[in-house]
Structure formats: structure tokens, C-alpha cells
C-alpha positions in Angstrom: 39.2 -3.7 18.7 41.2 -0.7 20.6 41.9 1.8 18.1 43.9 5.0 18.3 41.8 7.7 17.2 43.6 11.5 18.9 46.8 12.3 20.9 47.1 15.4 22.7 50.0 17.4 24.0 49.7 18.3 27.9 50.2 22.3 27.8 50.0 24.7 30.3 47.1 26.0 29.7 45.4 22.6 30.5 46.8 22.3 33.8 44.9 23.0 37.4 45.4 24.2 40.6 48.0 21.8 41.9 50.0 21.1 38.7 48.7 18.3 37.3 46.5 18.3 34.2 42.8 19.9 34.9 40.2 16.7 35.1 37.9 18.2 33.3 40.1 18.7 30.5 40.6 15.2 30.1 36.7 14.6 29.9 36.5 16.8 27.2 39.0 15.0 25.5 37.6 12.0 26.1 34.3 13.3 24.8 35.6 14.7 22.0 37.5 11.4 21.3 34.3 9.5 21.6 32.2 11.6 18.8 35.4 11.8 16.6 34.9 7.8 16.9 31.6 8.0 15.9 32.3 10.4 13.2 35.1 8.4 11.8 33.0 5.3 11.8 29.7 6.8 10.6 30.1 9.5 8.0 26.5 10.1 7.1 24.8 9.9 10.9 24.6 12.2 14.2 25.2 11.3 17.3 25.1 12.9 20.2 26.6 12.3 23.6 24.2 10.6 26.2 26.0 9.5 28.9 29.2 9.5 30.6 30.0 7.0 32.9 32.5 6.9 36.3 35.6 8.7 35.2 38.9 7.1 36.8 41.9 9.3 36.8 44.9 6.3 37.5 47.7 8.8 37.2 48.5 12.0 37.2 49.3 14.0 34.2 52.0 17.0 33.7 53.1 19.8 31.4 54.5 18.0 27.9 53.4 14.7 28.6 51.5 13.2 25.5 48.3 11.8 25.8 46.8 9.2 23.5 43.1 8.2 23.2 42.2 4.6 22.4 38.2 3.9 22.0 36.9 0.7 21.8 33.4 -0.3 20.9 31.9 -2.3 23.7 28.3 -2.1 22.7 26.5 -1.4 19.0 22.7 -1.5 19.8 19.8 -0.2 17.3 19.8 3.7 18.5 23.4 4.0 20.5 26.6 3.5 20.6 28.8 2.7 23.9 32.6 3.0 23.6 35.3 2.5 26.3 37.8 5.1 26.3 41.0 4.5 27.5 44.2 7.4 28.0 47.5 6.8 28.0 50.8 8.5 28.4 53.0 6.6 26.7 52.2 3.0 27.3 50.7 3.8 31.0 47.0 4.0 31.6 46.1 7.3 33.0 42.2 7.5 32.9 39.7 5.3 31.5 35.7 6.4 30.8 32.6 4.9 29.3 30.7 7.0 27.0 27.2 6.6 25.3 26.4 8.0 22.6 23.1 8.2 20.5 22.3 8.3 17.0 20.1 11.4 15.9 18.3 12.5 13.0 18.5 16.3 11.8 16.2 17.4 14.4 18.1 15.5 17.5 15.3 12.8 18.0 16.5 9.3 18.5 16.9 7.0 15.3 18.3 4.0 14.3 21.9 3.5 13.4 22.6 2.4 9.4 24.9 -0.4 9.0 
């Protein structure tokens, strides 16, 4: 199920070279949308970002637009996570992103995610 988990207000500061919002800046949030999932859904583990699929940017992205982060969870194996993350301004897909994410103990080796 797509859930709603961060919305972000395009600033100036996030903005590149030719106007539009900075790429990168929508990976991080992306990223950081993804491990606020994961942190929302299991309290008491670590994970850890292991992979980042194809990025698509679908539209471009300007000074006050707001930008809201849906994740779904495509995938719940025994060590990892994978999410689909999709960005919207308003109800218009602007980038999209898979994101993999793997569940860690206290010293960051791989362990099995508690149900």
C-alpha cells in the first residue's frame, strides 16, 4: 500500500544550474524518505541503504513547488527491504526510484528482519 511518509518545500537553496530543482537533492530525499520508512515501520532494527536503482526525473521541479514522497513496499525478504519511491508535486509524478535497503545489527553486519 502507497503511503505518504515526507513533503518537502522546493527552496532556493535546492535549486541547480538551470533553475530547476538540483537532481541530487531529490535523491537524498528520496533516500531519506526510504530509511524514514523503514524507521517508521521497524522501531527497534537498522537498516542501511544498499542500493539505489535507475532514478527517473518525469518533470521538472521549481522554487515553492511542494514535493510529496509516497513509498511503497514492493519486496520484504529475510535481510532487506525494497521500497518503490514515488514524488509528486501535487497529484503529478515527478521522479520515481527503487531503493534497497538492508537490515543491520549494531555492528552493520547483515541480519534478519523481526516481524
Amino acid at each position: 500500500m502507497k503511503q505518504l511518509i515526507t513533503a518537502q518545500l522546493v527552496k532556493t537553496s535546492n535549486i541547480g544550474v538551470n533553475g530547476n530543482l538540483f537532481g541530487g537533492q531529490m535523491c537524498y530525499w528520496l533516500d531519506e524518505a526510504g530509511a524514514l520508512y523503514t524507521r517508521l515501520h521497524y522501531p527497534d532494527q537498522r537498516f542501511v541503504t544498499l542500493k539505489t536503482s535507475e532514478t527517473i526525473f518525469r518533470k521538472t521541479v521549481h522554487v515553492n513547488d511542494p514535493v510529496q514522497i509516497f513509498v511503497t513496499a514492493v519486496k520484504i525478504g529475510n535481510t532487506s527491504l525494497t521500497l518503490k519511491l514515488d514524488a509528486f508535486r501535487y497529484e503529478e509524478l515527478v521522479a520515481e526510484q527503487t531503493i534497497v535497503f538492508v537490515c543491520v545489527d549494531e555492528d552493520g553486519h547483515k541480519k534478519s528482519i523481526s516481524r
